[in-house]
C-alpha positions in Angstrom: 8.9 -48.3 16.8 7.2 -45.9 14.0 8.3 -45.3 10.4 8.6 -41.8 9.0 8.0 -43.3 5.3 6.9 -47.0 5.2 5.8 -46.5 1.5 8.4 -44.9 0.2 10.3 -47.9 1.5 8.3 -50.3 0.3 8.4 -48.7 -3.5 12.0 -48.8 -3.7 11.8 -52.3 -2.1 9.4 -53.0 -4.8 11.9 -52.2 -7.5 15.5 -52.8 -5.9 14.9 -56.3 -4.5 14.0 -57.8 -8.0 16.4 -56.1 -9.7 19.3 -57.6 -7.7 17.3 -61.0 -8.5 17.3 -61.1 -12.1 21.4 -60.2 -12.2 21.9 -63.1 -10.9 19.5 -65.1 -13.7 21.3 -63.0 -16.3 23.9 -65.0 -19.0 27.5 -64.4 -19.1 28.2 -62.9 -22.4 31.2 -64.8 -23.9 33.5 -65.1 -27.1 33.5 -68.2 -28.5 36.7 -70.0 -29.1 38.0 -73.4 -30.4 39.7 -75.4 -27.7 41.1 -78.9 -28.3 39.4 -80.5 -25.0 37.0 -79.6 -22.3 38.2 -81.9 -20.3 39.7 -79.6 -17.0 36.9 -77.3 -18.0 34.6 -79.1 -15.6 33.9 -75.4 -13.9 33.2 -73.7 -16.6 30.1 -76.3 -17.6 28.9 -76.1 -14.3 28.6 -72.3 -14.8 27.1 -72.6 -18.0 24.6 -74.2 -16.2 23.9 -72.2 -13.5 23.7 -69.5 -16.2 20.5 -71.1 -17.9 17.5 -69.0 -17.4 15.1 -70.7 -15.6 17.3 -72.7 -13.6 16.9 -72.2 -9.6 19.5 -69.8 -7.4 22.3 -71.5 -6.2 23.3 -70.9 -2.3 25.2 -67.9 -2.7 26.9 -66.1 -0.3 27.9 -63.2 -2.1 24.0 -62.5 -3.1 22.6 -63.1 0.7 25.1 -60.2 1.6 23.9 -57.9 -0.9 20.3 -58.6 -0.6 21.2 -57.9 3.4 23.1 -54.9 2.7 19.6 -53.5 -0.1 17.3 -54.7 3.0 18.7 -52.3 5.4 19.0 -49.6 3.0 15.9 -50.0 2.0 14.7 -50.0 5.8 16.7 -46.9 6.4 14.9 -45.3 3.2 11.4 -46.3 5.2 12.5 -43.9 8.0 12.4 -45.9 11.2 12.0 -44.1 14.8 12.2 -45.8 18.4 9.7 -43.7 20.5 10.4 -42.8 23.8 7.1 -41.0 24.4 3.7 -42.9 25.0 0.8 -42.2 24.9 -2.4 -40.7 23.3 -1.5 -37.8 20.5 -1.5 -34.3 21.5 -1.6 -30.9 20.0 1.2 -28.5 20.3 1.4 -24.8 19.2 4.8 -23.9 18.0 5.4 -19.8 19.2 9.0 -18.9 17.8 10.0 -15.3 18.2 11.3 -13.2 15.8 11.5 -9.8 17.6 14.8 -7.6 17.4 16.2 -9.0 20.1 16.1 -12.3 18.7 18.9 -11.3 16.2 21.3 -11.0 18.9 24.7 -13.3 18.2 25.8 -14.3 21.7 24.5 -17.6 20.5 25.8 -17.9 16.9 24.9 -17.2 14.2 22.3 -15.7 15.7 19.0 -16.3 18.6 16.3 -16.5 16.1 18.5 -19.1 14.4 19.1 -21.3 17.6 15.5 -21.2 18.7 14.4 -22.9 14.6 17.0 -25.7 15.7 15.4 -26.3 18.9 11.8 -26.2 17.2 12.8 -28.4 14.3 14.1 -30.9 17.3 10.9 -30.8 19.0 9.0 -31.4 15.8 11.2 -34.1 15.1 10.2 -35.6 18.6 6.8 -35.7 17.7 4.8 -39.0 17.4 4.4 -39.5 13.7 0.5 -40.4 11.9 2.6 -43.2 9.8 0.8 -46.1 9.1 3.3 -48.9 10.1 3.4 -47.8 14.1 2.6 -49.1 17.3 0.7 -46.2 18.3 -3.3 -45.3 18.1 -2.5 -41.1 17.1 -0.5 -38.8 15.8 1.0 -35.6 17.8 -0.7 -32.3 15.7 1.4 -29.3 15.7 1.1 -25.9 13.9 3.8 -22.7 13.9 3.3 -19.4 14.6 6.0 -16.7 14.5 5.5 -13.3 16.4 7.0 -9.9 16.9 4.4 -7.0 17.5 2.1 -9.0 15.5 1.6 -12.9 14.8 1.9 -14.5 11.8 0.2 -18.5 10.8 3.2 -19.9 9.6 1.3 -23.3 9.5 -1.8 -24.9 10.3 -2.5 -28.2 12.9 -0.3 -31.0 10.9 1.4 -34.1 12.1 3.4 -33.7 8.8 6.9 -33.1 10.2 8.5 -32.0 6.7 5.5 -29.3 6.6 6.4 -28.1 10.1 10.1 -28.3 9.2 9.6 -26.2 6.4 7.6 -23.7 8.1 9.6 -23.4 11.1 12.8 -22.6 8.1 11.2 -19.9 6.2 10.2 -17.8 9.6 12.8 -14.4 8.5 14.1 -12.2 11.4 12.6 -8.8 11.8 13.2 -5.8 13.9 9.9 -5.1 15.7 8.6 -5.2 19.4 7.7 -8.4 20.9 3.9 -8.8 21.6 2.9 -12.7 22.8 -0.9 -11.6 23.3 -1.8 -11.6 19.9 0.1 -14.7 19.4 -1.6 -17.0 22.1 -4.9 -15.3 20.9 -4.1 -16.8 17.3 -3.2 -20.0 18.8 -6.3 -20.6 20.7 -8.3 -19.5 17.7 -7.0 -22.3 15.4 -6.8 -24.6 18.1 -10.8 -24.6 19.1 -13.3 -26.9 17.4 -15.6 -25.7 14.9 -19.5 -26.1 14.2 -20.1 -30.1 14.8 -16.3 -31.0 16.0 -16.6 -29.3 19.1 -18.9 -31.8 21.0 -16.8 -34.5 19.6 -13.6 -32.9 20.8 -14.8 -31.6 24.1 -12.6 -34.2 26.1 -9.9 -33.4 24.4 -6.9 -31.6 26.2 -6.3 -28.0 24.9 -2.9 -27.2 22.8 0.0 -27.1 24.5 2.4 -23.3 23.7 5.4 -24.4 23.3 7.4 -21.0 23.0 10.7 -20.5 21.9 12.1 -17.1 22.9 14.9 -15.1 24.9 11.3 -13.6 27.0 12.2 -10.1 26.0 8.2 -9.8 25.7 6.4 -6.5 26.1 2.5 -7.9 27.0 3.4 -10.7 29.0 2.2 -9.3 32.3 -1.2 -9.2 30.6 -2.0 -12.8 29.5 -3.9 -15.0 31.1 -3.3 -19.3 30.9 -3.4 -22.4 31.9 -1.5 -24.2 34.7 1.0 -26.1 32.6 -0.6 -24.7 29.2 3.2 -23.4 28.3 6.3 -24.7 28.3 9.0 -21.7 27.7 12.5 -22.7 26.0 14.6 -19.7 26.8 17.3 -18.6 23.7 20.3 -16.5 24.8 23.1 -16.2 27.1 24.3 -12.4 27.6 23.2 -9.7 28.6 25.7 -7.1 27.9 24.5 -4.3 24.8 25.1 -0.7 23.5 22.1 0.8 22.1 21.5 4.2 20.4 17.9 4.5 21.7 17.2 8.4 21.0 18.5 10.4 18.0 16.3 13.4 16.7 17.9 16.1 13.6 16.5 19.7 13.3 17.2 23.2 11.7 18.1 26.5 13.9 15.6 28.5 12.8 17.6 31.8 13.0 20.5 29.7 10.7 18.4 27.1 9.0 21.5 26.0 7.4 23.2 24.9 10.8 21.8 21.1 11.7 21.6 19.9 15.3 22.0 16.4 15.7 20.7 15.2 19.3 21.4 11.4 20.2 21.3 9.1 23.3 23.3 5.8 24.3 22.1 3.3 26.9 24.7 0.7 28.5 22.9 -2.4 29.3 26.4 -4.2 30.8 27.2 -3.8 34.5 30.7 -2.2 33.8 31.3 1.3 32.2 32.4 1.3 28.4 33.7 3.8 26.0 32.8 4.3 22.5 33.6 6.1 19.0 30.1 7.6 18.2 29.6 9.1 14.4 28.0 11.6 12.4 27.8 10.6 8.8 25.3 12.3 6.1 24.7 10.9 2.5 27.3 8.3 3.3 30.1 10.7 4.5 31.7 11.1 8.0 30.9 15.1 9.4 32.7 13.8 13.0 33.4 11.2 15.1 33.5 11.5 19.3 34.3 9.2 21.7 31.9 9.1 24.9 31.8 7.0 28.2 28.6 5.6 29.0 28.0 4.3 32.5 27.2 0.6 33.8 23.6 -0.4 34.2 22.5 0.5 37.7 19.6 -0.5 40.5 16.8 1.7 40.3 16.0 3.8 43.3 13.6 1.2 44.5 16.9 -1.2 44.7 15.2 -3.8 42.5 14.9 -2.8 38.9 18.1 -2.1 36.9 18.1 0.7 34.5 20.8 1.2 31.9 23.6 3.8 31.9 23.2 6.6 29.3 24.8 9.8 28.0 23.8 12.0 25.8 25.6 13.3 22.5 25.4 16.4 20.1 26.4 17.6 16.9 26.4 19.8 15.2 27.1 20.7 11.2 26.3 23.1 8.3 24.5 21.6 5.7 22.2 23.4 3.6 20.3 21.1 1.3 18.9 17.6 1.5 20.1 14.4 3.2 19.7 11.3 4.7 21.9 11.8 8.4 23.3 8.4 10.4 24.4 8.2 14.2 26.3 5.0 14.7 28.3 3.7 17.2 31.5 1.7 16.0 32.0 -1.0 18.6 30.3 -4.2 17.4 27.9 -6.2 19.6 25.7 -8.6 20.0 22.7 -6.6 18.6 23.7 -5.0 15.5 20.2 -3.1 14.4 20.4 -0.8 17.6 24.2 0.6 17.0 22.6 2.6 14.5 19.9 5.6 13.7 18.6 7.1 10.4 17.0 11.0 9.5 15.6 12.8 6.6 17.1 15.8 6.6 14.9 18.1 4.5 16.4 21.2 2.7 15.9 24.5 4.8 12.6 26.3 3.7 11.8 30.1 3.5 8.6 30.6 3.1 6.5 32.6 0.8 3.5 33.9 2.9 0.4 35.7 0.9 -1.3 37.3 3.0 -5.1 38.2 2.0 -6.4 41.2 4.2 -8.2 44.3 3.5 -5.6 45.8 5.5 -4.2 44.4 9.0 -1.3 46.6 9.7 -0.9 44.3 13.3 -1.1 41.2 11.4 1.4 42.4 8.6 4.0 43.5 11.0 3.8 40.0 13.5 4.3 38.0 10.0 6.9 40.1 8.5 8.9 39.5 11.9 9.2 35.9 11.4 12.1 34.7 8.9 10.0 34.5 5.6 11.8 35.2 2.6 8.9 36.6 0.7 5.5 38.4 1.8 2.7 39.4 -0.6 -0.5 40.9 0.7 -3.0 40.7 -1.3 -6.9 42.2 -1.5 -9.7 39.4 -1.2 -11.2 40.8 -4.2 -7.7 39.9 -6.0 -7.3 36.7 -4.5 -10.5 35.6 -5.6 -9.5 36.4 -9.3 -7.2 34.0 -8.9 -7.3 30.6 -11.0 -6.9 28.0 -8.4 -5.8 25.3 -10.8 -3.2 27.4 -11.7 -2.4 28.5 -8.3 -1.9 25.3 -7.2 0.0 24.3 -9.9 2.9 26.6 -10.1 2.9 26.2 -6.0 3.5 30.0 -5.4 3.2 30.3 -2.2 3.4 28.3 1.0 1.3 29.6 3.6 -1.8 31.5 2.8 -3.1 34.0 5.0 -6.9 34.5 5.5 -7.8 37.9 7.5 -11.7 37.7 7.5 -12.1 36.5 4.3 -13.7 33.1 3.1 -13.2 32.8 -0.7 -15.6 30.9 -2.6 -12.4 28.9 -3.6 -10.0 27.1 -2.0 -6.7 26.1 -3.8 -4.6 23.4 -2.2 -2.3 24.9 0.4 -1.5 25.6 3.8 -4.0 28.6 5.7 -3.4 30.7 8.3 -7.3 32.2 9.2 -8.4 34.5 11.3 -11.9 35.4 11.8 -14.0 34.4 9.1 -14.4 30.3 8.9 -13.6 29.3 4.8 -16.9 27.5 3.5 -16.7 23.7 2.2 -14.1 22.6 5.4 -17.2 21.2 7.3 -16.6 24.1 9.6 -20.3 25.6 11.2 -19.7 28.9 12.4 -23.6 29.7 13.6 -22.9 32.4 15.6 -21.1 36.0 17.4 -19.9 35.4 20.6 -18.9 38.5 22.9 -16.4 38.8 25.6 -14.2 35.1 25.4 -11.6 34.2 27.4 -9.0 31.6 27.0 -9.9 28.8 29.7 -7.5 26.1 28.6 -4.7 25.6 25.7 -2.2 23.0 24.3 1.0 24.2 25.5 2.8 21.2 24.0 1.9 21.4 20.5 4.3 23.2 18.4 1.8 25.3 17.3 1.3 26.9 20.7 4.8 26.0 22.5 6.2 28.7 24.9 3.2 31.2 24.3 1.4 32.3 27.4 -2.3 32.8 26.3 -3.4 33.5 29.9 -4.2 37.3 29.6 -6.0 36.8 26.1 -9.3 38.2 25.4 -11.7 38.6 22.5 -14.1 41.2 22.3 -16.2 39.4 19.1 -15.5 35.9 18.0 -17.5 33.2 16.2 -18.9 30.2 17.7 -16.7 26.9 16.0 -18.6 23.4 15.2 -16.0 21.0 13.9 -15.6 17.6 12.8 -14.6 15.1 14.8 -11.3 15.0 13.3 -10.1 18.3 14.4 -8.0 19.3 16.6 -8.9 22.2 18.8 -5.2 23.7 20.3 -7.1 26.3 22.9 -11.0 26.9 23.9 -12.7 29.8 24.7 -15.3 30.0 27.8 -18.1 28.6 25.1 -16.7 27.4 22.2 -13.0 26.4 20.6 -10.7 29.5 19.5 -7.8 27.4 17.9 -8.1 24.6 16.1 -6.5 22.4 13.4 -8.1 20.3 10.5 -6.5 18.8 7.8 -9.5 18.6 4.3 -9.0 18.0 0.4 -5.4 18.0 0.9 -4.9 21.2 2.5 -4.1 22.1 6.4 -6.3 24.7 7.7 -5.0 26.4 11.2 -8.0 28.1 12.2 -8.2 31.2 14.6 -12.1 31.6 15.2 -11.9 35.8 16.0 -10.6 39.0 14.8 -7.0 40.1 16.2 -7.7 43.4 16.0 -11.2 42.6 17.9 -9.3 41.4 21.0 -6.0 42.6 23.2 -3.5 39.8 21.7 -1.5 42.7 19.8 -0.7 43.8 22.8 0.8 40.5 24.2 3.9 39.0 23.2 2.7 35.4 22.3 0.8 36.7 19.6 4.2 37.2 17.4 5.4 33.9 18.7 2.4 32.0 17.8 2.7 33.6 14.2 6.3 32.5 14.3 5.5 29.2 15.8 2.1 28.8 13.2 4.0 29.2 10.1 6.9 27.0 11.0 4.7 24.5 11.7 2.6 24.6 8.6 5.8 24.4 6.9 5.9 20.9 7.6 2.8 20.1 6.8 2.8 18.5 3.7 -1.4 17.4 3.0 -1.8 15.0 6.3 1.9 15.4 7.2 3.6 12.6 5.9 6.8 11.3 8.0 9.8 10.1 6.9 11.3 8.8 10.1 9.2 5.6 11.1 9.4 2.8 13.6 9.6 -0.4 12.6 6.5 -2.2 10.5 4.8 0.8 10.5 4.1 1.5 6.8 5.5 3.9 4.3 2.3 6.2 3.1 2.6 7.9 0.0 -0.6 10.2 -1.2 -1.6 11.9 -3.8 1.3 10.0 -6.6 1.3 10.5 -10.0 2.3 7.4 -11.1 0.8 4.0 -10.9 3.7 2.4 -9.9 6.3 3.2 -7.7 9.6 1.6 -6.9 11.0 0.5 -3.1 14.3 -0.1 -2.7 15.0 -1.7 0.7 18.1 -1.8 3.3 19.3 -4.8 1.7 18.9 -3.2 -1.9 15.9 -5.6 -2.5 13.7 -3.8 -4.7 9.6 -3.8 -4.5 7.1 -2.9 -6.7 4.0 -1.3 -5.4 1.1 0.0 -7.3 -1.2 2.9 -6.5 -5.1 2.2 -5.6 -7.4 4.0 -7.0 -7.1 7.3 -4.6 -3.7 8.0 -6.6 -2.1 6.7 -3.0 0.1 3.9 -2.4 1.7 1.8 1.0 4.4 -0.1 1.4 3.8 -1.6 4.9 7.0 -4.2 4.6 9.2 -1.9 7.2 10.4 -4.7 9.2 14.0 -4.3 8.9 15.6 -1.0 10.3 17.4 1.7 7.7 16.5 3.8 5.1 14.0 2.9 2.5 14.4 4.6 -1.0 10.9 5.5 -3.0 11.1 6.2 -6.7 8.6 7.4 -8.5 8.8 8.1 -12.2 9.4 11.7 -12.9 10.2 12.8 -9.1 13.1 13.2 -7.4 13.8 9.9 -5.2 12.1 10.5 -1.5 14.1 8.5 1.6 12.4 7.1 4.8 14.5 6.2 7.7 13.1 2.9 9.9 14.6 3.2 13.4 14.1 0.7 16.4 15.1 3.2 19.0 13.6 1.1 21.6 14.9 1.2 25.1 13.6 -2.4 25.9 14.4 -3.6 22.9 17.5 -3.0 23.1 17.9 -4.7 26.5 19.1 -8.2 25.2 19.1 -9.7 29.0 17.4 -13.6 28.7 14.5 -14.2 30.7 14.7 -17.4 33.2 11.1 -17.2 33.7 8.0 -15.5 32.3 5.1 -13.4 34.7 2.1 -14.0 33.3 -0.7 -12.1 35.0 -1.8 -15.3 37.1 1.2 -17.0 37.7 5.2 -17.3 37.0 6.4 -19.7 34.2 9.9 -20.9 34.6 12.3 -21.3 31.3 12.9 -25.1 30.9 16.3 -26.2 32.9 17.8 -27.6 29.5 17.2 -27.2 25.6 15.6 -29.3 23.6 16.6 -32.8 23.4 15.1 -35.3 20.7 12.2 -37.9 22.4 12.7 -39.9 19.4 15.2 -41.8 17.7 16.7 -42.6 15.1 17.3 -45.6 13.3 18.5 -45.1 9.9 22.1 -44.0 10.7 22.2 -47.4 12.3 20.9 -49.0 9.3 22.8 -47.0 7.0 26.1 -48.0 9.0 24.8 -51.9 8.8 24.8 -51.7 5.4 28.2 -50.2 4.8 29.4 -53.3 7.0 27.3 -55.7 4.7 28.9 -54.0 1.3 32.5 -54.3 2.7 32.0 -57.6 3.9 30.5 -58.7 0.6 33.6 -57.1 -1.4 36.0 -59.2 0.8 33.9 -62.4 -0.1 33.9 -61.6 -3.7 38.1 -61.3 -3.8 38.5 -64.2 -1.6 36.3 -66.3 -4.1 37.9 -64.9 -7.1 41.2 -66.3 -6.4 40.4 -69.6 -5.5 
């Protein structure tokens, strides 16, 4: 037998059992009264005298009850255990995952929730450090929760309300599942330090003890012990509808028509239909009803892959918005029926072009859908005060035809030519007679244009920072690249059009078209508004010092700006749209998605494979190895009172 809280008891024994003494030394408080004999009063001198204060205790039956019935409260109060383990103490590592999948509710509330319960069993199975026990140690635990990244919860204790308390503030998230970095924590904590290590070299290494539905992305990678973890598996079902693909974007011939591109996977082995819809800024645009097929073996016969379908809408909308796809059949996994997008407000650009004259270059730009362009002479453009310039925001794309101004205001360039100075950009060189060897065809930039057949009769040799990124190369040095420096994007064509044959080819209009869409996005470095989950909300270049994050559950955050006039919120770990406000500005929205195929695939894991062998999920939950007492004792005592009340009345009326 151990005891949870010998001193405790003892305190309140300390107090309660003299107490319940000295009541019965007390004197009866009486009225006095005149009486013409005492002479059948022969009980009440007897209880005078019992009543004298010094006098010793009478047998009494009615106090031996009630001391018995304070004894086994107060035994109850020391917490007594019956231990059905023995031996020497161990070490355990308590892994509890919190991952998406964990908020699944085919085991109610929810997974996350079930596998606490069966961690705050096993740490109540623990042998306890108490000092009234029949052991020689005390079982050592600490808690680690995990999703893609682990987080201490609580360090090597045998303090079971610490672990208990630990194991109850782990909060769901909606992130990956990663266990590397987990065990890699766990074995970090758990290995001696400096001196302790020779003393604790016989000692056995710390058991994993995970707790998890094995919906784990990394597990195929880690390496343990025979026997080094023992997996409780959490979950029962299988069956999911998941929105794992949605994507929003403008026509660019109607930028006012949206196109809203999603996909549904069916993770159940039976075909399902379901009402899918389209809502922006909180109202319904359409709903439509699609049949997504069972989950099916993969060609290799082995490996199922979910049914999926594809759905589109489509709707005119010509400002601002934040868009959702949902799907209106609840589940067991809530945070994938849904998906988020910042819709931004179509944009016509205003393109100066600065050129000494380019009649090829003005013609390819003024066949794109701008709304305004300006050329300009270089002797012009440098008269310009860039302060100002970049202050009243003029323009959005400048155009550089062999020109390199002295300065730069902030904005987004189009160059061709001439490399602008202070870009850390070395341009050391002419080069004669390149020819495109290789190209991004992928980037957006470059996306559908053929630069086969492109050659440059002059061109300038391109040193750039590591940072760059070059979209197509010449024979001897890059002739595209991109760079983003003192918060402007700089697309950078390293020769003369009108020194080579592109004119003459038709990607040369669609890469204009296709170069100023692009740096039409580009904001700076690009900031996104459509983030997966814990990755962090960057906000650059602020004017405030503060700004204000309101999350999905219309929690509110403060965050304040360093000293780069930036700030981060890296507390995405719930999916939905995050609301920044910063004083002065109109309110910017962030949409966290989980859109993560297997994620989304809720199926319980009977066994784990690790890279050097298979772990199997334990054949039953968690059951306690110790118990306890004090609901015994507690019941004892109830007996004892009653007992003592029916003594009392029995006495009373003889």
């Amino acid at each position: 037998m151990q005891w949870l809280s010998p001193l405790f008891g003892l305190y309140a024994a300390a107090v309660a059992i003299p107490l319940l003494l000295v009541l019965y030394f007390l004197k009866l408080k009486r009225h006095e009264m005149l009486v013409s004999s005492t002479l059948l009063w022969k009980r009440a001198v007897q209880d005078l005298q019992v009543n004298a204060p010094f006098q010793k205790l009478r047998r009494n039956l009615l106090l031996l009850l009630q001391l018995l019935a304070l004894i086994a409260m107060l035994l109850a109060l020391a917490g007594p255990m019956i231990a059905l383990d023995k031996g020497p103490g161990q070490r355990y590592v308590i892994l509890i995952d919190r991952s998406a999948s964990m908020n699944a509710t085919d085991v109610a509330p929810h997974r996350l929730t079930e596998a606490k319960k069966q961690a705050r069993v096993f740490v109540e199975s623990l042998r306890s450090g108490a000092v009234v026990s029949l052991r020689d140690r005390a079982d050592h635990a600490m808690v680690i929760a995990f999703d893609r990244h682990a987080k201490v919860m609580c360090n090597f204790t045998s303090d079971r309300r610490q672990l208990a308390a630990a194991i109850e503030a782990i909060e769901a998230g909606d992130g990956a599942s990663h266990l590397g970095e987990a065990v890699t924590v766990a074995r970090a904590f758990a290995q001696p330090s400096g001196g302790e290590a020779g003393a604790s070299s016989a000692e056995a290494r710390a058991k994993l003890v995970l707790f998890s539905d094995g919906r784990i992305r990394d597990v195929e990678t880690i390496v343990l012990a025979q026997d080094e973890l023992v997996f409780h598996r959490i979950g029962q079902v299988r069956d999911n509808i998941a929105i794992t693909a949605m994507k929003a974007r403008r026509s660019y011939e109607r930028p006012e028509q949206v196109e809203v591109f999603a996909s549904l996977a069916n993770y159940g082995t039976e075909s399902v239909t379901r009402d899918v819809q389209l809502g922006i800024d909180g109202d319904v645009r359409a709903v439509r009803s699609v049949t997504i097929p069972g989950r099916q073996a993969d060609s290799d016969g082995a490996t199922p892959v979910p049914g999926k379908v594809a759905v589109n809408f489509s709707l005119a909308h010509s400002g601002e918005g934040v868009l959702e796809v949902r799907q209106l059949t609840a589940d067991a996994l809530t945070c994938d029926d849904a998906a988020w997008g910042v819709l931004e407000p179509p944009e016509r650009l205003s393109v100066l072009l600065v050129t000494e004259g380019n009649p090829v270059l003005e013609s390819a730009l003024r066949a794109c859908p701008i709304e305004r362009l300006d050329p300009c002479t270089p002797a012009g453009f440098d008269a310009l005060d860039p302060a100002l310039f970049a202050m009243q925001s003029a323009y959005d794309v400048i155009v550089l035809d062999n020109h390199a101004p002295a300065r730069l205001p902030r904005c987004r360039y189009l160059t061709f030519g001439v490399v602008p100075s202070g870009i850390d950009v070395n341009s050391p060189r002419a080069l004669e007679n390149q020819v495109i060897v290789d190209w991004r065809s992928r980037h957006p930039v470059l996306q559908h244009a053929n630069l086969t057949n492109l050659f440059a009769a002059q061109s300038r040799m391109l040193e750039l920072p590591r940072d760059a990124d070059v979209l197509a190369e010449f024979n001897e040095s890059p002739a595209l690249a991109l760079l983003h420096r003192r918060g402007s994007t700089f697309l950078l064509a390293g020769f003369d059009v009108l020194q080579s044959n592109w004119p003459f080819e038709p990607s040369f209009v669609l890469f204009c078209y296709n170069a100023l869409n692009f740096l039409a996005t580009q904001t700076g470095g690009g900031e996104q508004h459509e983030l997966s989950v814990a990755e962090p909300i960057a906000l650059d270049d602020i004017s405030a010092e503060t700004v204000t994050v309101t999350c999905p559950d219309a929690s509110e955050v403060e965050v304040q700006a360093d000293s780069g006039r930036g700030a981060r919120f890296p507390a995405t770990y719930r999916v939905g749209v995050y609301r920044v406000k910063i004083p002065d500005e109109a309110p910017r929205f962030y949409a966290v998605n989980l859109l993560d195929a297997a994620e989304s695939d809720i199926a319980p894991r009977s066994e784990l494979k690790l890279s050097n062998m298979t772990v199997a999920a334990a054949a039953q939950g968690m059951e306690r190895a110790n118990v306890p007492l004090w609901p015994v004792l507690v019941l004892a005592a109830l007996v004892l009172a009653c007992v003592e009340w029916v003594a009392y009345n029995l006495k009373a009326r003889i």
